[in-house]
N, CA, C, O and CB atoms as a CASP TS submission, in Angstrom:
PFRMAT TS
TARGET T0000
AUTHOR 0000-0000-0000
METHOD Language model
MODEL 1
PARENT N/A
ATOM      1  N   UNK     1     127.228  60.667  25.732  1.00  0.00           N
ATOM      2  CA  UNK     1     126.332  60.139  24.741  1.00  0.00           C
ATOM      3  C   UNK     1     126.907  60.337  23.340  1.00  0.00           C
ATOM      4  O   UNK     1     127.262  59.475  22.536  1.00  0.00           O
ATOM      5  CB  UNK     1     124.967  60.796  24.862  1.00  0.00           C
ATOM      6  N   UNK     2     126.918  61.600  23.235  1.00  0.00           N
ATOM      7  CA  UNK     2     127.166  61.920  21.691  1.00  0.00           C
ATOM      8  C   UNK     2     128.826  62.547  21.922  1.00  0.00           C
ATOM      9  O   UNK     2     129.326  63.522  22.484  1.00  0.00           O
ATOM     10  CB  UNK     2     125.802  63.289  20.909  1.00  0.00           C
ATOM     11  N   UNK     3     129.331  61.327  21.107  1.00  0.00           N
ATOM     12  CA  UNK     3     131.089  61.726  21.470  1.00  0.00           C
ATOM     13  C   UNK     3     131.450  62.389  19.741  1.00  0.00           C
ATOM     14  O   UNK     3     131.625  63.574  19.457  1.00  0.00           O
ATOM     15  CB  UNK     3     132.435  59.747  22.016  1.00  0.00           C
ATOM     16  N   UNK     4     131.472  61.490  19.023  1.00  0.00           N
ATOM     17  CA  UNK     4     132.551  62.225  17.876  1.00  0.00           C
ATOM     18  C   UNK     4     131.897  63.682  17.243  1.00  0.00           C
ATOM     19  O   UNK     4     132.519  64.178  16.303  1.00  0.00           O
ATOM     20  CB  UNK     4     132.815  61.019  16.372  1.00  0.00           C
ATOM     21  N   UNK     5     130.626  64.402  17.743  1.00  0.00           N
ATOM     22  CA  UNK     5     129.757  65.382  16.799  1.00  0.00           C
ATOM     23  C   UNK     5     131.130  66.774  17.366  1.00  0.00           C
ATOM     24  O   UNK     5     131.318  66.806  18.583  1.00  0.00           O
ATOM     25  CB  UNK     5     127.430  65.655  17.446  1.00  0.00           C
ATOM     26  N   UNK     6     131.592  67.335  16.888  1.00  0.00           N
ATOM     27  CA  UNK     6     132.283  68.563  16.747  1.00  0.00           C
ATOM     28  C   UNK     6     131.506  69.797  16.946  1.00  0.00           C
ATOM     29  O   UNK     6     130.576  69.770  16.141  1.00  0.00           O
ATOM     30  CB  UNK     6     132.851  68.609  15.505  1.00  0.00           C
ATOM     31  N   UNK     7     131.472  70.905  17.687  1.00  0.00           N
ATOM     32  CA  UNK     7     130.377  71.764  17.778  1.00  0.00           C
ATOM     33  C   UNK     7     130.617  72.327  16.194  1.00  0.00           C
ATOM     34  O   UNK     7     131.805  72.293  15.873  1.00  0.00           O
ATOM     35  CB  UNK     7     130.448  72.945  19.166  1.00  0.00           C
ATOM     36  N   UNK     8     129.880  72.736  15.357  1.00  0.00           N
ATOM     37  CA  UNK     8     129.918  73.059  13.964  1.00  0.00           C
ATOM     38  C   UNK     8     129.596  74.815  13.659  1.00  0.00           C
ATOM     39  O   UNK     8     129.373  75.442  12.623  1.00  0.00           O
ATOM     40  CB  UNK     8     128.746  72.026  13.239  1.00  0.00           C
ATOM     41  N   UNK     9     129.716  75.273  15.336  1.00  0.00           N
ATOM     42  CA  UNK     9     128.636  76.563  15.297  1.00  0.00           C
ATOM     43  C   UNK     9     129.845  78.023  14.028  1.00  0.00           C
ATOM     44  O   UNK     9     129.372  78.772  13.174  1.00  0.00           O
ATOM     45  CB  UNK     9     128.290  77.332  17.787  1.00  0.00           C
ATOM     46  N   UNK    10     131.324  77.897  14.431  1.00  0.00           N
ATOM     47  CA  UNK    10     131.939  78.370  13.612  1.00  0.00           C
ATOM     48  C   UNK    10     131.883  78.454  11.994  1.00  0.00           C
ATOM     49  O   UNK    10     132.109  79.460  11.321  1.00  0.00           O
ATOM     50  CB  UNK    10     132.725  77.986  13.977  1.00  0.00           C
ATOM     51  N   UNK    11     131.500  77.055  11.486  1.00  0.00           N
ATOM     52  CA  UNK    11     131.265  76.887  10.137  1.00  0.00           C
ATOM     53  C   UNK    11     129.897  77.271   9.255  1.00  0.00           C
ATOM     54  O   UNK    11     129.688  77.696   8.118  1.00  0.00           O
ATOM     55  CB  UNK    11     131.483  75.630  10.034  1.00  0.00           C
ATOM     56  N   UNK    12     128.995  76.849  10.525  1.00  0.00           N
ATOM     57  CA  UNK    12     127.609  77.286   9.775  1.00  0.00           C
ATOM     58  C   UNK    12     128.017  79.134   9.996  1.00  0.00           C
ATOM     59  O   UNK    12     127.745  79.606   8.892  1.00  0.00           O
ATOM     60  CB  UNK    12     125.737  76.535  10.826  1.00  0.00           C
ATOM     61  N   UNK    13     128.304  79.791  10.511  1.00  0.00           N
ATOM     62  CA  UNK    13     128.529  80.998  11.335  1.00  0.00           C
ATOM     63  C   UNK    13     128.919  81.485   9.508  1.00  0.00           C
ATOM     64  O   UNK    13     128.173  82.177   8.816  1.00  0.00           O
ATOM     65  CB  UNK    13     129.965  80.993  13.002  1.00  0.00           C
ATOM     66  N   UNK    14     129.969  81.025   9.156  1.00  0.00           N
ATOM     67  CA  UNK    14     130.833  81.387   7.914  1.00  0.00           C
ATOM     68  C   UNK    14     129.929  81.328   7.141  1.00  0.00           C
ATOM     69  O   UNK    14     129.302  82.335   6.811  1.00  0.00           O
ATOM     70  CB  UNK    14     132.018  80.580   7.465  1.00  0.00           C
ATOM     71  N   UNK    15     129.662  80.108   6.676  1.00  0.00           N
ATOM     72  CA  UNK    15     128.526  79.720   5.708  1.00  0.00           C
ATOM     73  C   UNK    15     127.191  80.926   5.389  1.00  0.00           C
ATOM     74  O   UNK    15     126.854  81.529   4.370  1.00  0.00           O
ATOM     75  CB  UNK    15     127.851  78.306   6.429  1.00  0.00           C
ATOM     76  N   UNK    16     126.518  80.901   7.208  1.00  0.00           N
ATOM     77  CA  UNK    16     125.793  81.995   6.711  1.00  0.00           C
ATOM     78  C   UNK    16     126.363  83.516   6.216  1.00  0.00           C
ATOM     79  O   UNK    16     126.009  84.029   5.154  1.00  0.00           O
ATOM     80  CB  UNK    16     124.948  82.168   7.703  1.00  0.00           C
ATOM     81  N   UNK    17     126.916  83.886   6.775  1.00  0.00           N
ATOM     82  CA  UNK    17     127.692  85.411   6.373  1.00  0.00           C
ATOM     83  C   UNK    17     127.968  85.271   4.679  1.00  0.00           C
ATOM     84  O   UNK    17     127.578  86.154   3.915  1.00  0.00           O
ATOM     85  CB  UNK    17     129.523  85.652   7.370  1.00  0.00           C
ATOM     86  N   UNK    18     128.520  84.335   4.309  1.00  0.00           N
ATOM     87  CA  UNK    18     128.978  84.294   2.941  1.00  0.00           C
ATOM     88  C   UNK    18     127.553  84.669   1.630  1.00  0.00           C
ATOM     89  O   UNK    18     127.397  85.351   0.617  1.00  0.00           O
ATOM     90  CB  UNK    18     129.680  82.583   2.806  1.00  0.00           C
ATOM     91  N   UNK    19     126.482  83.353   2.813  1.00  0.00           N
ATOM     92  CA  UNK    19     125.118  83.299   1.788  1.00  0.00           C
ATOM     93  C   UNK    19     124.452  85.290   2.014  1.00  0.00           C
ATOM     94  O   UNK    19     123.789  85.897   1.172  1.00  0.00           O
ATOM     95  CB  UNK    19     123.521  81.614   2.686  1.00  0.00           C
ATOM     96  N   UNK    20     124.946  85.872   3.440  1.00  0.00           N
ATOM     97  CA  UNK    20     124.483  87.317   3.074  1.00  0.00           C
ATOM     98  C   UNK    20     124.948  88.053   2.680  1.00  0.00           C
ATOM     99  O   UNK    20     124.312  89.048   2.331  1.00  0.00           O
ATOM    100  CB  UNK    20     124.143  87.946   3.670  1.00  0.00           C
ATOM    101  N   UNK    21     126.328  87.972   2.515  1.00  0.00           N
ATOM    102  CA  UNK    21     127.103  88.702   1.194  1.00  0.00           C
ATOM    103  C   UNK    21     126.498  88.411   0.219  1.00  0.00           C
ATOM    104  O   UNK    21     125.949  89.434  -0.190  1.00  0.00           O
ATOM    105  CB  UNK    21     128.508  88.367   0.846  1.00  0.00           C
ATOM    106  N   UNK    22     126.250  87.464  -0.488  1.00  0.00           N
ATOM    107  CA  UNK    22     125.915  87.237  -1.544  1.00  0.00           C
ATOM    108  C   UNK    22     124.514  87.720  -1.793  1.00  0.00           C
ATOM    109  O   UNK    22     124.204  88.264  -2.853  1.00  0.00           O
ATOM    110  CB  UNK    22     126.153  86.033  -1.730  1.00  0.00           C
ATOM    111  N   UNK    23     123.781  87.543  -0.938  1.00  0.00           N
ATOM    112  CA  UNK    23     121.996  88.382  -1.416  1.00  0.00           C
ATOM    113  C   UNK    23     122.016  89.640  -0.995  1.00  0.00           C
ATOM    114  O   UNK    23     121.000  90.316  -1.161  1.00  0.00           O
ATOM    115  CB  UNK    23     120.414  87.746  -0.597  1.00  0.00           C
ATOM    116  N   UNK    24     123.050  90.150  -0.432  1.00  0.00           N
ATOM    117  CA  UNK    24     123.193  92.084  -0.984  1.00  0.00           C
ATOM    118  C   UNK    24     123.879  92.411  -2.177  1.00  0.00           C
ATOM    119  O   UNK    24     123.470  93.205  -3.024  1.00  0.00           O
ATOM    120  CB  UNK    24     124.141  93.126   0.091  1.00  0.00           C
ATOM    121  N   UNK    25     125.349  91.524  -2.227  1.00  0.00           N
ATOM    122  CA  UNK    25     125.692  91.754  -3.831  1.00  0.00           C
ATOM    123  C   UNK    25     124.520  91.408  -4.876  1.00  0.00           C
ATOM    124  O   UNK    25     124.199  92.024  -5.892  1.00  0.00           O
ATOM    125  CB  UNK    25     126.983  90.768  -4.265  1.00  0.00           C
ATOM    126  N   UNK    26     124.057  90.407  -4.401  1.00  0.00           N
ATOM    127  CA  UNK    26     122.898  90.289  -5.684  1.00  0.00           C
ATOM    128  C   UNK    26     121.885  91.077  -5.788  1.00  0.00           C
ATOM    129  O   UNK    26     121.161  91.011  -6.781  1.00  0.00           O
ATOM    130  CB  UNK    26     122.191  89.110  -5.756  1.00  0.00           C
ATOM    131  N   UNK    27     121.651  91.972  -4.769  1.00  0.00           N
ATOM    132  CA  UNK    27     120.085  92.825  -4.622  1.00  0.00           C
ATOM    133  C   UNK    27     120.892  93.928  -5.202  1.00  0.00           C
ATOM    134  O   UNK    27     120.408  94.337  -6.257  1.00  0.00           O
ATOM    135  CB  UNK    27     119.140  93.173  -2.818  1.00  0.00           C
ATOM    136  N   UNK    28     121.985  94.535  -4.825  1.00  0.00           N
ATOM    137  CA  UNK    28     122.405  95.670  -5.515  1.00  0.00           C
ATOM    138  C   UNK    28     122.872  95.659  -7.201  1.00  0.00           C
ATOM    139  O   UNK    28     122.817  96.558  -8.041  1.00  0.00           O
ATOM    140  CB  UNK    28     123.510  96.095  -4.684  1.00  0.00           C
ATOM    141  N   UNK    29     123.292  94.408  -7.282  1.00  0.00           N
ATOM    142  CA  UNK    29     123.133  94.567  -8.509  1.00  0.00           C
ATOM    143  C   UNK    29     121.396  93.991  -9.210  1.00  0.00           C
ATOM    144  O   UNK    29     121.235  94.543 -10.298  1.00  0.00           O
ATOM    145  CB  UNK    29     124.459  93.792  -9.043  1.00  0.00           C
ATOM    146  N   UNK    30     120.536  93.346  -8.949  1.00  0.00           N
ATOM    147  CA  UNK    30     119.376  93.838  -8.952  1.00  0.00           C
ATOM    148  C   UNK    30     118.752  95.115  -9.368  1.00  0.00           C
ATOM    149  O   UNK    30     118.156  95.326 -10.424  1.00  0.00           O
ATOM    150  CB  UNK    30     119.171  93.706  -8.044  1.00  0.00           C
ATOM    151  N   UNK    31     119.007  96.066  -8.239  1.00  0.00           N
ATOM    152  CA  UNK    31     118.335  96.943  -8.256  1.00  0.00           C
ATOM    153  C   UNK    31     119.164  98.181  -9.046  1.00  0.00           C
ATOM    154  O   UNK    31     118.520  99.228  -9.102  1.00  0.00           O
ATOM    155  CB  UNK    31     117.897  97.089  -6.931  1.00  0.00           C
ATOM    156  N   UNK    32     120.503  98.211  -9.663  1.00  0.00           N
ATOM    157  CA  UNK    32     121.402  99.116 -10.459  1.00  0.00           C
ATOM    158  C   UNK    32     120.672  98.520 -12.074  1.00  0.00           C
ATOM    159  O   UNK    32     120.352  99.155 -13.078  1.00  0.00           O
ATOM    160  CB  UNK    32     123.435  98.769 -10.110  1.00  0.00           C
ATOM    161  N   UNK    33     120.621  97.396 -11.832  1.00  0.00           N
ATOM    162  CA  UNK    33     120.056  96.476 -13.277  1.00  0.00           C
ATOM    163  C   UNK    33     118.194  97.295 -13.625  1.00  0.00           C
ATOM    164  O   UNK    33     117.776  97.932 -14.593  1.00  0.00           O
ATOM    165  CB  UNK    33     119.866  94.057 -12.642  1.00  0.00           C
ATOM    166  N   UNK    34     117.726  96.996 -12.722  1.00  0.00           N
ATOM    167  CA  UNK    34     116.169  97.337 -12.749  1.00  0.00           C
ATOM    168  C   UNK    34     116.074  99.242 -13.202  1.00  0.00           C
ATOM    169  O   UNK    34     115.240  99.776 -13.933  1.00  0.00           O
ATOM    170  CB  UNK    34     115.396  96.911 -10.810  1.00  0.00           C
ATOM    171  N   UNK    35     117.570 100.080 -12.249  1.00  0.00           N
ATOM    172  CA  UNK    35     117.306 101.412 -12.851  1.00  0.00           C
ATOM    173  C   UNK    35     118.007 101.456 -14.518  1.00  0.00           C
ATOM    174  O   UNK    35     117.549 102.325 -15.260  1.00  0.00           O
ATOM    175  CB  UNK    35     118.054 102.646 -11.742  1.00  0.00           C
ATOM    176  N   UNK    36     118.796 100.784 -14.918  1.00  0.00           N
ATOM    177  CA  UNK    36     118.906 100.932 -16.101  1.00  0.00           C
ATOM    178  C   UNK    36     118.306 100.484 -17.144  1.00  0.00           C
ATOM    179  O   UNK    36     118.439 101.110 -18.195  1.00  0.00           O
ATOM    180  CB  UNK    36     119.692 100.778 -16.231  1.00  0.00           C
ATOM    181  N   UNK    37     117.523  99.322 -17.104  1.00  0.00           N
ATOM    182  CA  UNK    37     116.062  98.893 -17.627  1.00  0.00           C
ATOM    183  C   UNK    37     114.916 100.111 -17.470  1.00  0.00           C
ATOM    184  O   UNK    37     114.347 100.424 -18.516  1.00  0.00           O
ATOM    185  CB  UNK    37     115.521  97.507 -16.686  1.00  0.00           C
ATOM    186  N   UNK    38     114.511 100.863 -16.175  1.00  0.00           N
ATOM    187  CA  UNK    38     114.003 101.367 -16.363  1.00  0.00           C
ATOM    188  C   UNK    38     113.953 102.994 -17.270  1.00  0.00           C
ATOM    189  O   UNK    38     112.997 103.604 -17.750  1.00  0.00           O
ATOM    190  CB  UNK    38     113.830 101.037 -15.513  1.00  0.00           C
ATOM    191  N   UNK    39     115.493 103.327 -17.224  1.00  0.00           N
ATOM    192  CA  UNK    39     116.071 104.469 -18.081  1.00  0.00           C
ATOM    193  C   UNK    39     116.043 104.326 -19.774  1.00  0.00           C
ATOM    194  O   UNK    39     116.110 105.321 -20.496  1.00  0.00           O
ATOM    195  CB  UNK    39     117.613 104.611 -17.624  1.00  0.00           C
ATOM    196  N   UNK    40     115.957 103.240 -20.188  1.00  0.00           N
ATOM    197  CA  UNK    40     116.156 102.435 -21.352  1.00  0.00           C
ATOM    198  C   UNK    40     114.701 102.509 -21.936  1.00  0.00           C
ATOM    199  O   UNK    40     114.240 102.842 -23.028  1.00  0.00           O
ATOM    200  CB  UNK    40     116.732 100.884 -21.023  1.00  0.00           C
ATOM    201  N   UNK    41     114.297 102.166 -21.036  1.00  0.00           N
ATOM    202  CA  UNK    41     112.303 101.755 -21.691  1.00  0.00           C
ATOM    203  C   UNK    41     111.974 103.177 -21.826  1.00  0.00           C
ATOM    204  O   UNK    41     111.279 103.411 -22.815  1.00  0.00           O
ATOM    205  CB  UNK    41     110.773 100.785 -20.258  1.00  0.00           C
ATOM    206  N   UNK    42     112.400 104.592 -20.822  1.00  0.00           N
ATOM    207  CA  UNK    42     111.541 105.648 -20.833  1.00  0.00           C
ATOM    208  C   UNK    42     112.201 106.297 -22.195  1.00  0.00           C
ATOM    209  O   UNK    42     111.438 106.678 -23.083  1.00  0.00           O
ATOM    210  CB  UNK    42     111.531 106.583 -19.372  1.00  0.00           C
ATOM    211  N   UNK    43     113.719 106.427 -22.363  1.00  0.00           N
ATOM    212  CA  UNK    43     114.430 106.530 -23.039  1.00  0.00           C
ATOM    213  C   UNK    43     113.290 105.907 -24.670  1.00  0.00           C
ATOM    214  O   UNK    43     112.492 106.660 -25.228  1.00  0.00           O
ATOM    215  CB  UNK    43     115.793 105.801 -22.352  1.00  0.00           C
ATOM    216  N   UNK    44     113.480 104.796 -24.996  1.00  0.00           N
ATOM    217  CA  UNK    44     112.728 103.792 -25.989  1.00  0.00           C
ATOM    218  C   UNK    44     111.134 104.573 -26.442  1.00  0.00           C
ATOM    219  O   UNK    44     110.627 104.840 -27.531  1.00  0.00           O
ATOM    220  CB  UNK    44     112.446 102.074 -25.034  1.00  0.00           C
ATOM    221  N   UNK    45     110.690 104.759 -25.022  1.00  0.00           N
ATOM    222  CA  UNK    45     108.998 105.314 -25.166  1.00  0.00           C
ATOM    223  C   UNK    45     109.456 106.307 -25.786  1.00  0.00           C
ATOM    224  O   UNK    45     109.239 106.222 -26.995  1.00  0.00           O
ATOM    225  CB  UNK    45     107.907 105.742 -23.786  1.00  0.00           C
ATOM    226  N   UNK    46     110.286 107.693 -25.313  1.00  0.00           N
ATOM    227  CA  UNK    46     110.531 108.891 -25.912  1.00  0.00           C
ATOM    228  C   UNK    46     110.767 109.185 -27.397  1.00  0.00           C
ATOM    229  O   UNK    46     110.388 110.087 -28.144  1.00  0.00           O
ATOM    230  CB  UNK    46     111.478 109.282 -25.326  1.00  0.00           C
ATOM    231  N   UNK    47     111.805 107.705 -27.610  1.00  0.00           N
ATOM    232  CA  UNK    47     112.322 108.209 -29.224  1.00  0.00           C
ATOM    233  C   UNK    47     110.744 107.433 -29.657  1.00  0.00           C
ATOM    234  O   UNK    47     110.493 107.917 -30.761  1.00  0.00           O
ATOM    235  CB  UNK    47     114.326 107.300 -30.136  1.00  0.00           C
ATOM    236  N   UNK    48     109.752 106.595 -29.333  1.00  0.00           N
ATOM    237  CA  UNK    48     108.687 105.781 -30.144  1.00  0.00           C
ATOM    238  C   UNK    48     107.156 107.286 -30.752  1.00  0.00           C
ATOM    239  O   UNK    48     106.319 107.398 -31.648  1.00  0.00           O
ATOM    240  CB  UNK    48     107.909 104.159 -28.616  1.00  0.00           C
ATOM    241  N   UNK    49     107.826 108.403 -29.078  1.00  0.00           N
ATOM    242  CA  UNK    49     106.520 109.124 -29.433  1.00  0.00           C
ATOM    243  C   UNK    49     106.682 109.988 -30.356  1.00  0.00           C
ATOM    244  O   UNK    49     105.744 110.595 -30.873  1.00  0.00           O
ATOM    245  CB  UNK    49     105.900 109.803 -28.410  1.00  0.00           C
ATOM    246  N   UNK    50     108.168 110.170 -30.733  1.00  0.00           N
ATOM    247  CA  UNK    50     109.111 111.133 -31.470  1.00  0.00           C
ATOM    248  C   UNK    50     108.945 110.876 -32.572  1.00  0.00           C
ATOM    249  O   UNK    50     109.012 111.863 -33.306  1.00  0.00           O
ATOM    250  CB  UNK    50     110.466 111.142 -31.246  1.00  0.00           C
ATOM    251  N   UNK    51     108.728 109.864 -33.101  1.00  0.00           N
ATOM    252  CA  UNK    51     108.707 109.286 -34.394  1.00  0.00           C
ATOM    253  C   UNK    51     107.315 109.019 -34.736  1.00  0.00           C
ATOM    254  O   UNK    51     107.208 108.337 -35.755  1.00  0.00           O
ATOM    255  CB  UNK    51     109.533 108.057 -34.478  1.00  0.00           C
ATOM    256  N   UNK    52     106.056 109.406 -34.101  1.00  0.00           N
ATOM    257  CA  UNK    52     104.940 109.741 -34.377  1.00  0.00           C
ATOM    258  C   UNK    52     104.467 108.171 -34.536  1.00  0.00           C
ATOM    259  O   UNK    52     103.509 108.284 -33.772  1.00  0.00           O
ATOM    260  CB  UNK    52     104.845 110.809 -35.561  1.00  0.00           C
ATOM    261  N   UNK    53     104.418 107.002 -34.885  1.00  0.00           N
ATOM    262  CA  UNK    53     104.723 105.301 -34.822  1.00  0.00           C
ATOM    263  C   UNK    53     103.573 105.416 -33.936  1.00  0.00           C
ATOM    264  O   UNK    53     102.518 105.114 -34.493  1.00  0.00           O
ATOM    265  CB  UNK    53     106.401 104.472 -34.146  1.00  0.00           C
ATOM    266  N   UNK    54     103.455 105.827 -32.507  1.00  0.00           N
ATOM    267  CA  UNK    54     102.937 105.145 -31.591  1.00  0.00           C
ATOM    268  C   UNK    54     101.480 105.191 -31.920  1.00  0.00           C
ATOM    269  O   UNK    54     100.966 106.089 -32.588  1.00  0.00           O
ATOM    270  CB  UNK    54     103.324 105.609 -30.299  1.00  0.00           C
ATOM    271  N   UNK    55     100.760 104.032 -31.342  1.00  0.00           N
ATOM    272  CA  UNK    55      99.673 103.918 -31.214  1.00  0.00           C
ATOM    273  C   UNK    55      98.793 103.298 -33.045  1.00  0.00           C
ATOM    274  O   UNK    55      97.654 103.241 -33.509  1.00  0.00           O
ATOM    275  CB  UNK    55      99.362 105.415 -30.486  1.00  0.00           C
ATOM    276  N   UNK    56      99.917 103.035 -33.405  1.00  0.00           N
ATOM    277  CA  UNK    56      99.238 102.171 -35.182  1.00  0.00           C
ATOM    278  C   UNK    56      99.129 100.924 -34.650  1.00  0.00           C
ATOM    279  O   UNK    56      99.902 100.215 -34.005  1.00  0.00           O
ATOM    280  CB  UNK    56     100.470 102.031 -36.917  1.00  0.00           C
ATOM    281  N   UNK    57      97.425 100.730 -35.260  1.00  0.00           N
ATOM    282  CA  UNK    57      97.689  99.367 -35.359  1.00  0.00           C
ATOM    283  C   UNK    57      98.319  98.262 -36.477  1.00  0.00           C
ATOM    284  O   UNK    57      98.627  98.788 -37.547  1.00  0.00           O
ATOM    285  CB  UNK    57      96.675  99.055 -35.140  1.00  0.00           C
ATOM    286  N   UNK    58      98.518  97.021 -36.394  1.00  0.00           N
ATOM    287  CA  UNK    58      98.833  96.004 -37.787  1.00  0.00           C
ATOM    288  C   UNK    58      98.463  96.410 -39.040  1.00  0.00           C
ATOM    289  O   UNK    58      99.165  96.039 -39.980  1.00  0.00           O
ATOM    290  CB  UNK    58      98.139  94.676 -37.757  1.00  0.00           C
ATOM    291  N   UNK    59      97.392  97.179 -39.271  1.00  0.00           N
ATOM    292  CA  UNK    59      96.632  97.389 -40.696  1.00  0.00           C
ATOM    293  C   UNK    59      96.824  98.298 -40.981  1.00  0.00           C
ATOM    294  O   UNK    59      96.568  98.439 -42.177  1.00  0.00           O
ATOM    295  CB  UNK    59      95.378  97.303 -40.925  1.00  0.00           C
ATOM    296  N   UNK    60      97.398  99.658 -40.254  1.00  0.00           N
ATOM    297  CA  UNK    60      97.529 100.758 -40.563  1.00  0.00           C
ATOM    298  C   UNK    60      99.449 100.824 -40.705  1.00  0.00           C
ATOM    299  O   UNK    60      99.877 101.852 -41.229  1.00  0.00           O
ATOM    300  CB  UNK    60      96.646 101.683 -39.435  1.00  0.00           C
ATOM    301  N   UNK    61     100.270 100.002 -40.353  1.00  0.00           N
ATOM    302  CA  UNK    61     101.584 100.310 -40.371  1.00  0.00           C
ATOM    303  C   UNK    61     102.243 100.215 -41.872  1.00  0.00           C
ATOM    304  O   UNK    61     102.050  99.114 -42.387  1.00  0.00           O
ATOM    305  CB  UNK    61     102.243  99.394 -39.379  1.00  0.00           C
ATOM    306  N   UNK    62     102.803 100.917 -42.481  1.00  0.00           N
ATOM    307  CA  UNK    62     102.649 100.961 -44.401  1.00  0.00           C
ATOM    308  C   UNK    62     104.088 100.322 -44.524  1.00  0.00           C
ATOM    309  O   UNK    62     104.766 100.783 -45.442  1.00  0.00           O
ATOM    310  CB  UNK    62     102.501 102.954 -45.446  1.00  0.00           C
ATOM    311  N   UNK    63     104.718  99.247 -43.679  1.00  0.00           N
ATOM    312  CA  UNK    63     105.942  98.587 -43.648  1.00  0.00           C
ATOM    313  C   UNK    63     105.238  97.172 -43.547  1.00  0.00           C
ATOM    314  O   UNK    63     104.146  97.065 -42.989  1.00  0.00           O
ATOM    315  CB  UNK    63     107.030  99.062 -42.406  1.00  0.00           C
ATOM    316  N   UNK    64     106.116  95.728 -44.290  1.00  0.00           N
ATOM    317  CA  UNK    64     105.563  94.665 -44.130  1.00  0.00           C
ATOM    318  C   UNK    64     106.735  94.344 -43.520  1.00  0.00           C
ATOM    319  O   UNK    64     107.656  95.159 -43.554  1.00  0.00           O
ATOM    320  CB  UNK    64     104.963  93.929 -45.198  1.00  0.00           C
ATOM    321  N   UNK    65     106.924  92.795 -42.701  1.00  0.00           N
ATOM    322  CA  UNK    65     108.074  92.224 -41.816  1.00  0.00           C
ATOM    323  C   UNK    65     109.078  91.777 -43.341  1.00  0.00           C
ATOM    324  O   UNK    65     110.309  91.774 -43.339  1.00  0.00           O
ATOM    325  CB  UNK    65     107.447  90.602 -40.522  1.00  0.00           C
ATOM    326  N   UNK    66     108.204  91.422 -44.570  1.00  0.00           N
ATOM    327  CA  UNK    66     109.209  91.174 -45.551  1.00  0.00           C
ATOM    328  C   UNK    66     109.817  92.278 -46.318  1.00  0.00           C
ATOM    329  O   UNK    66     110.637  92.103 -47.220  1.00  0.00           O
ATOM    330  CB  UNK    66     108.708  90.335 -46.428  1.00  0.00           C
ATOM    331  N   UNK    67     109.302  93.619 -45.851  1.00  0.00           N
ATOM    332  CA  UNK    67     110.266  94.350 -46.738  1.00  0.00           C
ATOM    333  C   UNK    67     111.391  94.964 -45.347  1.00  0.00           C
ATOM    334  O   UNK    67     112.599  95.105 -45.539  1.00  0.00           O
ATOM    335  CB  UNK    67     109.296  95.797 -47.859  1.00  0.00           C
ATOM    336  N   UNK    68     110.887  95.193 -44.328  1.00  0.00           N
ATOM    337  CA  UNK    68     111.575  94.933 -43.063  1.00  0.00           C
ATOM    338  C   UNK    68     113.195  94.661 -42.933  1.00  0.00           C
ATOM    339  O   UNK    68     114.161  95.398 -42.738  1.00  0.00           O
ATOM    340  CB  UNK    68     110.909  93.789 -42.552  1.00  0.00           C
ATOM    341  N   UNK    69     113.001  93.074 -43.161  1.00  0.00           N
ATOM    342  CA  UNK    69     113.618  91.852 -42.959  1.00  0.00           C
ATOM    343  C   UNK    69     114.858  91.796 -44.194  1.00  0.00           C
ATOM    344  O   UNK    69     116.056  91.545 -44.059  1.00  0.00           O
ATOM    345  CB  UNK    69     112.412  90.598 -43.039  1.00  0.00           C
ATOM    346  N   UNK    70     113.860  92.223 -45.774  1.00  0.00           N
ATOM    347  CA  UNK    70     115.207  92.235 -46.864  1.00  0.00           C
ATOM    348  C   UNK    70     115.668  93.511 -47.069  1.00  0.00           C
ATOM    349  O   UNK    70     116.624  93.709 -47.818  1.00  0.00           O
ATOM    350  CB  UNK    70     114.913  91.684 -48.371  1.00  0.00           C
TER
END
């Protein structure tokens, strides 16, 4: 019946292995990315509580974005 179809099972075989290399390289770097984001922010919170800053609101901060900015 079916003459010229080639069994293809070798190539998809490759194909997939390649696509799961690739979503562990990508999850590990993912998840090396997500701990240094998360070291960064606790890091960030620490120096924000350090500097006494936290928790002002807009009306109370005695800096404007234009003296900021020049």
């Amino acid at each position: 019946m079916v003459t010229g179809l080639v069994d293809q099972y070798e190539n998809l075989s490759l194909h997939t292995q390649k696509g799961i290399e690739f979503l562990e390289k990508y999850g590990h770097f993912i998840r090396d990315r997500c701990a240094i984001e998360m070291d960064y922010a606790g890091k960030l919170r620490d120096r924000g509580s350090k500097s006494g800053r936290v928790g002002l609101t807009e009306g109370e901060c005695d800096i404007t974005l234009v003296q900021l900015v020049a």
